[in-house]
N, C-alpha and C positions, 0 to 999 in steps of 0.2 A: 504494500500500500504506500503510495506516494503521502511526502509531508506536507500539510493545508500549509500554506506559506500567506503572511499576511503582513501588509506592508503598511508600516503608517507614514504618510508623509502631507506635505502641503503643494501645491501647484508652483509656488517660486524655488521650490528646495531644487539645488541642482545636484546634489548626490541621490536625493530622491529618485529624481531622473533617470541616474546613472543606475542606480538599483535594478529600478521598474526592465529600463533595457535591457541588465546581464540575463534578468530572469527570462523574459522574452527571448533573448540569443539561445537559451539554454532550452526553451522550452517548458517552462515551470508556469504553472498557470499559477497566480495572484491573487488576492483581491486586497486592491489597493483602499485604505480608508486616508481620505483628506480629511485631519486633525483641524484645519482649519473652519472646515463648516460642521464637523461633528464632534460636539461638547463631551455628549456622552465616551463617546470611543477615546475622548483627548482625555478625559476623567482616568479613563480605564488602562494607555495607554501608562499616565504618569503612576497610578496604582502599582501597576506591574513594575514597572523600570525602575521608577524618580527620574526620571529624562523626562525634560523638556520640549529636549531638540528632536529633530527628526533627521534621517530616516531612523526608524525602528522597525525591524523586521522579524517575524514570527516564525519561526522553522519548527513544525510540531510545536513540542514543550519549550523549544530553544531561543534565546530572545540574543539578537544582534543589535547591538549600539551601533549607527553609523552605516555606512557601505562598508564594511568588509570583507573584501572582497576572498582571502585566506579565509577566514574564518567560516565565513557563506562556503565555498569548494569545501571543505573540513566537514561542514553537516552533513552536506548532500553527498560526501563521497566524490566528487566530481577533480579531475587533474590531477 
């Protein structure tokens, strides 16, 4: 079974961006939540982390600060 992978970012974030692509390049389907119009998820988002910033990314149980790009290939097994 593949990992639900769930990205939180906002529309100016340019790692954000960078994220959303590798996932796409890779084939990994998403769902991206914009923090920026979703209070709830941004609530939920800092709950989990204490991170503010974005991107935050969800791999299963596994939570990424940032675009990690090492650490993302590492979850997934990938390279």
């Amino acid at each position: 079974m593949a990992l639900k992978v769930k990205i939180y970012s906002t529309p100016t974030c340019p790692h954000c961006k960078a994220a959303k692509n590798y996932f796409k390049s890779l084939g990994i389907p998403f769902e991206d939540v914009d923090v920026s119009k979703d209070q709830r998820e941004a609530e939920l988002m800092v709950k989990k982390t204490h991170q503010y910033g974005v991107p935050v990314i969800e791999l299963g149980n596994q939570i990424v600060i940032g675009f990690d790009r090492n650490k993302i290939d590492r979850i997934l097994g990938v390279r």
